[in-house]
Structure formats: C-alpha cells, structure tokens
Backbone as CSV, one residue per row, in Angstrom:
resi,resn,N_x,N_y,N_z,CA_x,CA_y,CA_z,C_x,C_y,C_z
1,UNK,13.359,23.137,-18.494,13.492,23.950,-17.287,13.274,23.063,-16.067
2,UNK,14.092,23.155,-15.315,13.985,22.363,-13.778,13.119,23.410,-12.677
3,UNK,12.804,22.568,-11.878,11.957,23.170,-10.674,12.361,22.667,-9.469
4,UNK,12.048,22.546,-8.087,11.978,21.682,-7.098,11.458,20.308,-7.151
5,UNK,10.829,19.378,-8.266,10.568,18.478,-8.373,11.933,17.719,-9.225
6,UNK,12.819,17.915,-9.559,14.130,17.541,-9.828,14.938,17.653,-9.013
7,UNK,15.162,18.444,-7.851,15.799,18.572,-6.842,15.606,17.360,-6.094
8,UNK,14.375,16.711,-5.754,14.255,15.982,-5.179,14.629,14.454,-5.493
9,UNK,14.712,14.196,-7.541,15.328,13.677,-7.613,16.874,13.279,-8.005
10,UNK,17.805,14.377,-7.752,19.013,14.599,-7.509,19.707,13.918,-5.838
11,UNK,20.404,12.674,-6.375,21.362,11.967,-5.383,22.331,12.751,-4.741
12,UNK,23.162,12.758,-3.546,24.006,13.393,-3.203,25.411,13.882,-3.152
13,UNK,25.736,12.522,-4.512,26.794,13.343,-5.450,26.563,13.682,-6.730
14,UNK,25.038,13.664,-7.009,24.480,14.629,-7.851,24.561,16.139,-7.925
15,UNK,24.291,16.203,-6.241,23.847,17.724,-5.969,25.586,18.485,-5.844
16,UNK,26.380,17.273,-5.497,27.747,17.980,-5.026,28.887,18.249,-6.255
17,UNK,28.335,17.416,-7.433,29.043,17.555,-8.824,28.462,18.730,-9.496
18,UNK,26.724,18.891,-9.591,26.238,19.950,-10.200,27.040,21.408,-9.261
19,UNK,27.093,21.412,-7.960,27.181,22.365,-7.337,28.959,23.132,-7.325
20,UNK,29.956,21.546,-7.657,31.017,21.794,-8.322,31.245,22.796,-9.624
21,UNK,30.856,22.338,-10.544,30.583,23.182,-11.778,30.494,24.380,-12.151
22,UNK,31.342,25.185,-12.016,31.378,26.768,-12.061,30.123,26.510,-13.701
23,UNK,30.200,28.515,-13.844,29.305,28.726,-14.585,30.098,28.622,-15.940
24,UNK,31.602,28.580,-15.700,32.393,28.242,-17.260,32.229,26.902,-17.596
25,UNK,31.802,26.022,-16.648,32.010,24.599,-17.119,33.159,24.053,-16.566
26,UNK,34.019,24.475,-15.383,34.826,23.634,-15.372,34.839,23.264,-13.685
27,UNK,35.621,23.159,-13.136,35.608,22.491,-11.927,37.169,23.330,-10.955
28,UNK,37.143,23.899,-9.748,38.428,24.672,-9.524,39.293,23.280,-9.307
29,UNK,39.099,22.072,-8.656,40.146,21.137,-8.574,39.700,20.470,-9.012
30,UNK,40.617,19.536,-9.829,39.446,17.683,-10.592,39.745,16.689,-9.385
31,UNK,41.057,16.923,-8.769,41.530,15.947,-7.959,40.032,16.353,-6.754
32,UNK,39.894,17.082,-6.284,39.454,17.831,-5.004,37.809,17.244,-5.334
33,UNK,37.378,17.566,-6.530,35.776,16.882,-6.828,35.457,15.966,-7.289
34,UNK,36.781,15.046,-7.992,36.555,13.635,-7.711,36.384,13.052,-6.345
35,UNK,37.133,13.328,-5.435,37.245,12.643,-4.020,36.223,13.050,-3.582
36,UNK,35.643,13.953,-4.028,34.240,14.967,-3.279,32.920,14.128,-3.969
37,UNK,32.989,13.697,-5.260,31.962,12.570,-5.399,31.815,11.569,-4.742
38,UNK,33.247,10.989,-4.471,33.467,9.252,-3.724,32.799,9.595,-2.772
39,UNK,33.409,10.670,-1.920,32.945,10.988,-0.461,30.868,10.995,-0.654
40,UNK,30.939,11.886,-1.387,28.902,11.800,-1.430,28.644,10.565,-1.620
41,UNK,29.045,9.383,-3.001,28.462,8.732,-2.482,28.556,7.595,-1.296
42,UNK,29.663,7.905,-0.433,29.146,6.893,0.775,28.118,7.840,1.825
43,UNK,27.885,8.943,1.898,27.276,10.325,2.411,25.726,9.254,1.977
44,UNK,26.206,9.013,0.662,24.164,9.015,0.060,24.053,7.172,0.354
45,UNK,25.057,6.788,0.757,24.853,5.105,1.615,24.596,5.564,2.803
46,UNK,25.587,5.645,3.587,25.331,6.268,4.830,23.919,6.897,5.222
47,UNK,22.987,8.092,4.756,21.627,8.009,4.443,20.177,6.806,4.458
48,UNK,21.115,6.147,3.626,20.432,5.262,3.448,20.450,3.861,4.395
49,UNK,21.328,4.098,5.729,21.619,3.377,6.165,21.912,1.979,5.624
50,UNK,23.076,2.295,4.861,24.087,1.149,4.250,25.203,0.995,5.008
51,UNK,25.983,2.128,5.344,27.426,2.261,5.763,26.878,3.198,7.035
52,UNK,28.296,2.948,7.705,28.402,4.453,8.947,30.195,4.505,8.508
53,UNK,30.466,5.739,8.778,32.224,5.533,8.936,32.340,5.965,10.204
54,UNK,33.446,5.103,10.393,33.804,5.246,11.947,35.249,5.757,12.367
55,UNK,35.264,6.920,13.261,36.310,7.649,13.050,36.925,7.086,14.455
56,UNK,38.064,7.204,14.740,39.122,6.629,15.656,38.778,8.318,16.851
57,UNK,38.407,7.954,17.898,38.520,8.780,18.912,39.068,8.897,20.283
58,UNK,39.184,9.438,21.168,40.317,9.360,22.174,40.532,10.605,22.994
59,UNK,40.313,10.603,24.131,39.849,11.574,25.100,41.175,12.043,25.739
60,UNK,41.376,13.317,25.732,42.447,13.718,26.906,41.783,15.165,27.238
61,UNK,42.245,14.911,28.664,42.310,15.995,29.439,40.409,16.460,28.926
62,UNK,39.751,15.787,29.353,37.843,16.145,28.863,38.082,16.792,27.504
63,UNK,39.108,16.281,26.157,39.107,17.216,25.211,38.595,15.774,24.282
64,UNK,37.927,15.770,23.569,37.889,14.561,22.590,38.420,14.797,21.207
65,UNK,38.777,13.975,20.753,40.195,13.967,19.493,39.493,13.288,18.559
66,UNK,39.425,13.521,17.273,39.268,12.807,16.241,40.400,12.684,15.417
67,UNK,40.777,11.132,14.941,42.090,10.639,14.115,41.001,10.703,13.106
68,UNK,41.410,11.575,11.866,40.499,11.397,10.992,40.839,10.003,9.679
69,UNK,41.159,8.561,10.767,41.393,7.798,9.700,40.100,7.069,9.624
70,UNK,39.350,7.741,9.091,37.506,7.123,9.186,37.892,5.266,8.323
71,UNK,36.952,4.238,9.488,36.699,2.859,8.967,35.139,2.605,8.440
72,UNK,35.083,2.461,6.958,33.644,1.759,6.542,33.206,0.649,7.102
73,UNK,31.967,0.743,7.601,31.859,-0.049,8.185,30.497,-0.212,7.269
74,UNK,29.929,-1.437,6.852,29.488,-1.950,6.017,27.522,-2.165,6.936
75,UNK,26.683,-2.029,6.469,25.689,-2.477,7.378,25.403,-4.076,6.483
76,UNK,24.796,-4.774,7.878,24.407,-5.834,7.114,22.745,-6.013,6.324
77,UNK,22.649,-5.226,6.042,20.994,-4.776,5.598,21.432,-5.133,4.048
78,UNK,20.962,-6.047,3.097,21.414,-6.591,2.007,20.405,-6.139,0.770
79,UNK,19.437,-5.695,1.006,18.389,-4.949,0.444,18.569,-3.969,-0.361
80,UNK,18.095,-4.182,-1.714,18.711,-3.027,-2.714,18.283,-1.440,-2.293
81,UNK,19.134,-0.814,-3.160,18.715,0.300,-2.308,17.615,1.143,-3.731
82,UNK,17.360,0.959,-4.849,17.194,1.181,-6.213,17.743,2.398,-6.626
83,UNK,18.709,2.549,-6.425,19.479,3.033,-7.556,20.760,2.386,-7.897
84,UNK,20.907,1.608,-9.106,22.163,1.016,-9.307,23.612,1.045,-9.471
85,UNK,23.370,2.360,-9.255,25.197,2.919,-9.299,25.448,2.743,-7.443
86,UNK,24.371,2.779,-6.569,24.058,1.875,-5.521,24.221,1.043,-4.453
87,UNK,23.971,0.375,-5.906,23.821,-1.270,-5.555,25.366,-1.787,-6.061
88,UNK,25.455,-1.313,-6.956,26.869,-1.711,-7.841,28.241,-1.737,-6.619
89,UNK,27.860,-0.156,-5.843,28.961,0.255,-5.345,29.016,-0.793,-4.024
90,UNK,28.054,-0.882,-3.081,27.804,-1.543,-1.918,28.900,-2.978,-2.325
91,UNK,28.618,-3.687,-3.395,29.309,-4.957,-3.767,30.187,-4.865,-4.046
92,UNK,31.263,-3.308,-4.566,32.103,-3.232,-4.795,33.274,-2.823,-3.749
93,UNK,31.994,-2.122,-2.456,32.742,-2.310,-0.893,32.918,-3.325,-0.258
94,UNK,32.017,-3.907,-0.789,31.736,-5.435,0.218,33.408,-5.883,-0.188
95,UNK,33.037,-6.504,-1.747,34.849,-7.046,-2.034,36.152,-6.477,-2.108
96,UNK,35.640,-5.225,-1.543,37.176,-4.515,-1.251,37.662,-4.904,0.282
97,UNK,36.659,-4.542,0.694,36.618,-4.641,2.112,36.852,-6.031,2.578
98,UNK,36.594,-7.397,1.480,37.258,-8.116,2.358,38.618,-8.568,1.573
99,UNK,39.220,-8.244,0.807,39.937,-8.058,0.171,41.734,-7.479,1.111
100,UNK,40.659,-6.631,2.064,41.914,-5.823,2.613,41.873,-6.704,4.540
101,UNK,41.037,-7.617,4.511,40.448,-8.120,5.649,42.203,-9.176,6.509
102,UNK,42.233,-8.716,7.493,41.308,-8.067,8.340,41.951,-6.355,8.702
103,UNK,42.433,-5.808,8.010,42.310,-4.384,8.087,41.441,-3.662,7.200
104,UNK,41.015,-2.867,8.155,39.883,-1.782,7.835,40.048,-1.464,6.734
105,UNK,38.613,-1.016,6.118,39.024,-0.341,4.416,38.519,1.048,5.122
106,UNK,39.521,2.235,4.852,39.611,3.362,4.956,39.066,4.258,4.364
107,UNK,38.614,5.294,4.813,38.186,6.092,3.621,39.251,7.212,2.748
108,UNK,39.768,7.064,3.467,40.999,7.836,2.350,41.775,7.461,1.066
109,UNK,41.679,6.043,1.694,42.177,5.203,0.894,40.947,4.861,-0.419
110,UNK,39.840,4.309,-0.312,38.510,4.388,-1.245,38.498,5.559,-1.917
111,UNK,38.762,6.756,-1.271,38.355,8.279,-2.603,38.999,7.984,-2.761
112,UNK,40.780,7.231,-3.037,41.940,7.615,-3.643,41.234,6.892,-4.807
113,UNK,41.621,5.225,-4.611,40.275,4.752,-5.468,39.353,4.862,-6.361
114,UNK,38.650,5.000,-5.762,37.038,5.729,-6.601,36.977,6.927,-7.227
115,UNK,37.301,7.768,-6.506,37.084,9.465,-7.346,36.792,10.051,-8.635
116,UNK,37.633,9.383,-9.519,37.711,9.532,-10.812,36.348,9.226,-11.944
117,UNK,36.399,7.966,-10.992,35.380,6.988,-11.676,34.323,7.419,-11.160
118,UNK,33.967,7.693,-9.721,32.843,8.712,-9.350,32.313,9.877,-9.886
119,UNK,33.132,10.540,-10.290,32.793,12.078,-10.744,32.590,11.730,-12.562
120,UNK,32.920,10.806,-13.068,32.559,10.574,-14.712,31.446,10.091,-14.475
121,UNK,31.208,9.136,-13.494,29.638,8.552,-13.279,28.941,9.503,-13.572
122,UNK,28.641,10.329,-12.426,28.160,11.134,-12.076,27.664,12.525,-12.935
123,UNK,28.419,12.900,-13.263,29.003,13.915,-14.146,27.845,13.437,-15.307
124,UNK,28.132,12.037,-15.997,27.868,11.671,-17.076,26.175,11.434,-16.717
125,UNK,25.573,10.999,-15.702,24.471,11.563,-15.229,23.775,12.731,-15.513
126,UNK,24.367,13.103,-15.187,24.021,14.929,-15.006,23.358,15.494,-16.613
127,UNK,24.896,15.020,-17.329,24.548,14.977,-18.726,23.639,14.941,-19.324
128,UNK,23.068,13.324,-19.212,22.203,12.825,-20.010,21.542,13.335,-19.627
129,UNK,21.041,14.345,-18.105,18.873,14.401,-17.926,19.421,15.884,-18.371
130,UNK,20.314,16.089,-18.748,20.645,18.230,-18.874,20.679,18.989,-17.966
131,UNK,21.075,18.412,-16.707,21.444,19.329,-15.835,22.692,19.942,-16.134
132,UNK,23.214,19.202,-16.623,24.942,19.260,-17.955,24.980,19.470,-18.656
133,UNK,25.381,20.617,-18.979,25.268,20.980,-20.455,26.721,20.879,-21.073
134,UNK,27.121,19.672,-21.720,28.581,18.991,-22.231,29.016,20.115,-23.389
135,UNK,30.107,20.615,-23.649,31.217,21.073,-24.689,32.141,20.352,-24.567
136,UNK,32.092,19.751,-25.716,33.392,19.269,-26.669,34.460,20.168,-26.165
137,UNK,35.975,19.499,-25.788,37.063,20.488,-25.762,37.562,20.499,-27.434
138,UNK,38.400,21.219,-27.201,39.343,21.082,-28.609,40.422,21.107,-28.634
139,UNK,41.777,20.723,-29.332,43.298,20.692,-29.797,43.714,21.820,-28.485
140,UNK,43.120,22.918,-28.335,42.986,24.299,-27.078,42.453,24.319,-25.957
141,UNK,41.465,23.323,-25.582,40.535,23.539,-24.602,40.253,22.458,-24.260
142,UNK,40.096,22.196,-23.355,39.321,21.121,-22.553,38.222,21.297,-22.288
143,UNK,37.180,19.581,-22.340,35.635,19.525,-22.139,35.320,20.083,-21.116
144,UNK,34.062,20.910,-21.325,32.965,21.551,-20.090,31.960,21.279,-20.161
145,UNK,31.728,21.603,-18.803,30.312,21.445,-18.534,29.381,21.750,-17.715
146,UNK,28.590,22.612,-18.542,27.801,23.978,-17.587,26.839,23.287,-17.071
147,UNK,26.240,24.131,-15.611,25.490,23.327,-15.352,24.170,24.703,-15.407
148,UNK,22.638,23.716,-15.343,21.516,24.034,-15.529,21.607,25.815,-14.384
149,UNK,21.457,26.848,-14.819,21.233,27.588,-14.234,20.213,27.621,-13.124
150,UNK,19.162,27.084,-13.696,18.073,27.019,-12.517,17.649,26.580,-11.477
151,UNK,18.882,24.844,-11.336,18.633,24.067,-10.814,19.491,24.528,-9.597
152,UNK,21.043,24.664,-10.093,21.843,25.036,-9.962,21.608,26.407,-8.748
153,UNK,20.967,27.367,-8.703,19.926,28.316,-8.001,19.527,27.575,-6.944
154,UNK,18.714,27.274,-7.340,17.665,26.039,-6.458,18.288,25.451,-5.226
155,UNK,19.479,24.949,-5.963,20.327,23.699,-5.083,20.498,24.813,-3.754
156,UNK,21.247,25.884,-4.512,21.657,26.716,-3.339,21.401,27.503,-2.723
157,UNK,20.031,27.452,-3.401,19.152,28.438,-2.374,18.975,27.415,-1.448
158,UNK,18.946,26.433,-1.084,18.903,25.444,-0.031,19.371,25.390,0.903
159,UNK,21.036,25.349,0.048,22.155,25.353,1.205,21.928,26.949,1.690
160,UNK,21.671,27.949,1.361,21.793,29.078,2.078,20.276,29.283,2.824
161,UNK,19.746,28.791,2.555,18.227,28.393,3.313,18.639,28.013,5.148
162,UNK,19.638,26.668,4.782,19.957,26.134,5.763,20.898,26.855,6.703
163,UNK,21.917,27.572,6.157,22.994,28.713,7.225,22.307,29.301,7.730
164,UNK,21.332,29.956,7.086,20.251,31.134,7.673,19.517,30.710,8.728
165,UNK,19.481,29.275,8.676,18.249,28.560,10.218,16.831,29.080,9.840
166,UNK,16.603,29.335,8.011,15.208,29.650,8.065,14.311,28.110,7.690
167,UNK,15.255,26.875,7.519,15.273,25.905,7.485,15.542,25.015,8.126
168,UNK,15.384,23.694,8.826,16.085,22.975,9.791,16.607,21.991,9.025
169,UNK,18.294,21.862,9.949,19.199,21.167,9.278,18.658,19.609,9.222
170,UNK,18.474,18.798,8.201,18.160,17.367,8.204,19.509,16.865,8.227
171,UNK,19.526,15.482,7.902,20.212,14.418,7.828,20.726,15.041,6.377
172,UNK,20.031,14.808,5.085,20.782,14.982,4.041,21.332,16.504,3.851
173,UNK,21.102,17.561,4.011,21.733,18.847,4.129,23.104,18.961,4.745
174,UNK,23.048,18.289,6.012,24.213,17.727,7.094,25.382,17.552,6.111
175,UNK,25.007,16.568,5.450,26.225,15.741,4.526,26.542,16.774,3.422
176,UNK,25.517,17.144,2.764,25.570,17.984,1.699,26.973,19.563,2.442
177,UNK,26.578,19.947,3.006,26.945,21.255,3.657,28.453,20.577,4.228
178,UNK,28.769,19.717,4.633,29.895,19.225,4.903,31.150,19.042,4.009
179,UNK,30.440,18.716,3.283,30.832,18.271,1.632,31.275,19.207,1.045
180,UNK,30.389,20.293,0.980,30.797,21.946,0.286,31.929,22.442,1.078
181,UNK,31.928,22.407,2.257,32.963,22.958,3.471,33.987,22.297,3.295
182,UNK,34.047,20.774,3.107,35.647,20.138,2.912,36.355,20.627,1.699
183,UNK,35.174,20.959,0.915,36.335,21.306,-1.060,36.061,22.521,-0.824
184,UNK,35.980,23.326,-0.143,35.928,24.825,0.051,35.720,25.530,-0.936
185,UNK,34.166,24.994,-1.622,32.993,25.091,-2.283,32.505,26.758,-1.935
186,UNK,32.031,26.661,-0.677,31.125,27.640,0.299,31.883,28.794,0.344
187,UNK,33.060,28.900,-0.363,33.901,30.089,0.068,33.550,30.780,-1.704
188,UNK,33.115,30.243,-2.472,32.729,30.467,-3.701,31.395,31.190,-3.549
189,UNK,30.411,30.486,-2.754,29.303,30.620,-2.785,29.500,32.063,-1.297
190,UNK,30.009,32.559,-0.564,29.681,32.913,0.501,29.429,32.820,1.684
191,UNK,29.383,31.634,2.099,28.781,30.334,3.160,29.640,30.117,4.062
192,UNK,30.752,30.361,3.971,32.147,29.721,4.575,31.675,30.100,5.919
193,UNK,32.074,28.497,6.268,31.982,28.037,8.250,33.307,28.069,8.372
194,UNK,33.659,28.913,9.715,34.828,28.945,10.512,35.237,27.093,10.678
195,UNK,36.437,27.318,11.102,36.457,25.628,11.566,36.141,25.413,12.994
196,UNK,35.992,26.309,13.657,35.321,26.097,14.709,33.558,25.805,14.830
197,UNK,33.071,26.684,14.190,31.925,26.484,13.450,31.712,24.836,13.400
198,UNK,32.145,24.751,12.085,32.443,23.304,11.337,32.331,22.017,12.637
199,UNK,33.852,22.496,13.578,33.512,21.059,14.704,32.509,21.590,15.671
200,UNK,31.492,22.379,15.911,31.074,22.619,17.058,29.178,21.667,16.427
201,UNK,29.689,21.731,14.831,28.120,21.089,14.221,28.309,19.500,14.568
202,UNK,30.053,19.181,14.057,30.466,17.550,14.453,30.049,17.250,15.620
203,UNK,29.913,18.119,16.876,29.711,18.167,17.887,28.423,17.837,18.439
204,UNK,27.057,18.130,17.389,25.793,18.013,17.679,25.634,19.483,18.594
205,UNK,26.241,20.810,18.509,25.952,21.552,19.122,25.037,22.812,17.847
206,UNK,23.704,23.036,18.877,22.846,24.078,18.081,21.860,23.334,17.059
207,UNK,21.645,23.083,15.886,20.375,22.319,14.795,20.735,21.075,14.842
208,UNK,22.651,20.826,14.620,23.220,19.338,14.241,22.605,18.214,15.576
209,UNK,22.309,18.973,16.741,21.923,18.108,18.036,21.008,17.330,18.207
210,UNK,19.998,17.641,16.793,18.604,16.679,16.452,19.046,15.710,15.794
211,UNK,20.096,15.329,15.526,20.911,14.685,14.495,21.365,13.042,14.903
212,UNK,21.282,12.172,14.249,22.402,11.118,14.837,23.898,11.365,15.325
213,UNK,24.305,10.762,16.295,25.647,11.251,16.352,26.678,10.139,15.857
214,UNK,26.008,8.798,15.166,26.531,8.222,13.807,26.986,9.296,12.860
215,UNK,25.491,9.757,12.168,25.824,10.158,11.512,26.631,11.922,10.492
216,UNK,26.646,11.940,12.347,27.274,13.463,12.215,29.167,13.139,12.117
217,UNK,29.307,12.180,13.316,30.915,11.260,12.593,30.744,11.055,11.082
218,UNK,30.296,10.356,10.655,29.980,9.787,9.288,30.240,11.231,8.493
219,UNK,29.543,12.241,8.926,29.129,13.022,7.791,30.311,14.312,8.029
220,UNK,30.903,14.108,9.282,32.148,14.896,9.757,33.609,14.315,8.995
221,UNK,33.755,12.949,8.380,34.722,12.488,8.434,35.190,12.555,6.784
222,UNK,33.958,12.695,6.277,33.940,12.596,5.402,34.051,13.437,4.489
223,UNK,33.951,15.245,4.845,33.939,16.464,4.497,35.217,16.875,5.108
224,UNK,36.238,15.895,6.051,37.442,16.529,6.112,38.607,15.374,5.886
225,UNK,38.378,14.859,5.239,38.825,13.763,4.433,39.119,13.931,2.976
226,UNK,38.791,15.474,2.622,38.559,15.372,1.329,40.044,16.043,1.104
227,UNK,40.937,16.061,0.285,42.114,16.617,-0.406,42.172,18.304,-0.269
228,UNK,43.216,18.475,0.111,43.745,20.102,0.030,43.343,20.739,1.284
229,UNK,43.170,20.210,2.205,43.362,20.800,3.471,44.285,20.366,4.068
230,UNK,44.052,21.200,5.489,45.746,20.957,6.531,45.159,20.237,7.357
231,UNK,46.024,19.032,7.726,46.083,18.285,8.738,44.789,16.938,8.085
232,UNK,44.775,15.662,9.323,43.743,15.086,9.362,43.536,15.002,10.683
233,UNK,43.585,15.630,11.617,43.292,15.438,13.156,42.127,16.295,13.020
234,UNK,41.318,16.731,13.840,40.414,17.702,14.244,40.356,17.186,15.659
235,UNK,39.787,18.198,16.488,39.918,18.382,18.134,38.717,19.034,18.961
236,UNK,37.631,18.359,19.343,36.719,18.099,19.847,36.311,18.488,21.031
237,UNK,36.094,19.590,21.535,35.992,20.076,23.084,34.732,20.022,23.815
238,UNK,34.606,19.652,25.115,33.255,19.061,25.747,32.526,20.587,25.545
C-alpha cells in the first residue's frame, strides 16, 4: 500500500505516466504519452536547474507572441543530479545538442526522439516498485498496466488540491498541471483549464506570479508542445 511518503518519491514523469494509465491499463494515446514522458523529463531537469527551454518571442501591437519552437538550452552546472536515468539523459542532450550545433536542439524535435524510449523507461519503473501493475497481452490483447489505486488518488488529489487554490501552486505542480493540460489528461479527470486560463498562468498572472518566469516559459512550452493539439503559436496579452 502507498501513502504520501511515495509520492514524494515519484519523479515527474513518474507522476505523468502513473497519471496516464487509465484504470484498464491502457493509455488513451501511446504517441501523446510517450512525448508526454520526454516532455516531464526535461520538466524534472528544468527543476532541477539543468535545462531552461527557451521559447522564440516577439511583441506586436503590446501583444506578446510565443513561436512555440522551444530551444534547450543546456545549464552549465555539471553536477550529478542522482538519479541516473538523469544523468544518462543530460549526456545524451549534451551530444545531441552538439551534434546538431550550431542549430538549436528543439524540443519538438527531442520528444519525436525520445518518447518511446521515455515512457518504457518509465513505465518499466513504475513496474518494478508496483505502482504498475503489468498484464501480459495475448494473441487478442495487448500489455497493461494498472496503476496502484491509491497512489494514483493521492497523485490527484494534489492536482485538484492545486485548481482549488487550497494549495499553493509550486514550481513542480506548475510543470506537472501543464503536462496534464497539453495531453488533455484533465479533461478525464475534470480539471480542464480554458486556454485562456492556461496562457494567463504562462503569463505569471494570479499563484503562477510567485513563479520564475524561466520557468513558467519552460514549463509553458513544454505542455503545448505535446502532440494532438491545434496550432504551435500561442498569444500572450499584456
């Protein structure tokens, strides 16, 4: 049985794979929560002040514009971070990134990338401590994998902790709640932010305003970056 002392040690594409996971075991898009892992974990670098992504912006008429072609931008802080899926990844930006040098490594381009391999990580995580509970598919069915009822609760009593403002929005909730909103997660759960809503938090307007405004780009770019929505512009008003 899980409690709040597992919550705490749940990473942030921990919390966004368990929170994927319907109660059949399966996932509504694979494409949509792979890219939704990649995306957490630069969310859980970013945190950790490893990365910032940096989104292309541009002012007209006092309206500010976001090109949502977000650039990783790498910190130079070389210091492990201890967890090795991590550490692994940081080196695996580093040599992408100069790989593609001197153009930007993108983030659209990285979930295309990563995703796959993110969400089996991850996933396969989950597994082993039983927050996952794995079924075999068969000749009929494809593998599932339920997740821990309790934890699973937990997680989201959080996120609905946080809509409610009976909680104040942190740094990691920020990302988390962004995350749910780009794979249109929250519309499962009840939660669903208008998109006005959505940019007025990018905005630092109301809880997000205690916030970095790194990492509200960072954590904006990255929750609408994710597959199966319209457009990549968003539009920014003073």
């Amino acid at each position: 049985m899980f409690g709040p002392a597992a919550l705490q040690r749940l990473s942030l594409p921990e919390e966004f794979a368990l929170l994927s996971y319907r109660e059949n075991g399966r996932v509504p898009n694979s494409a949509q929560t792979a890219a939704g892992c990649a995306a957490a974990e630069l969310g859980e670098l970013a945190l950790r002040r490893r990365l910032l992504v940096r989104p292309r912006k541009t002012r007209k008429l006092g309206v500010e514009i976001y090109q949502l072609r977000g650039e990783i931008e790498l910190s130079p802080n070389t210091a492990r971070t201890g967890l090795t899926w991590a550490d692994d990844l940081l080196s695996a930006l580093g040599a992408r990134a100069a790989g593609l040098a001197p153009r930007p490594l993108t983030v659209t381009r990285w979930l295309r990338e990563r995703g796959r391999e993110a969400l089996a990580l991850h996933t396969g995580a989950l597994t082993e401590r039983g927050a996952l509970r794995h079924s075999p598919g068969t000749l009929l069915t494809r593998t599932r994998h339920h997740p821990d009822p309790t934890l699973r609760t937990a997680l989201l009593n959080g996120v609905r902790a946080v809509r409610a403002e009976q909680v104040p929005l942190d740094e990691h909730m920020l990302f988390l709640c962004d995350l749910l909103d780009g794979a249109g997660l929250t519309k499962d759960f009840g939660l669903t932010l208008t998109r006005p809503q959505r940019l007025e938090r990018a905005r630092g307007i109301g809880a997000a305003g205690a916030l970095p405004e790194t990492l509200r780009d960072t954590s904006t770019v990255l929750g609408f970056s994710l597959p199966g929505r319209e457009g990549r512009t968003i539009t920014i008003g003073d």
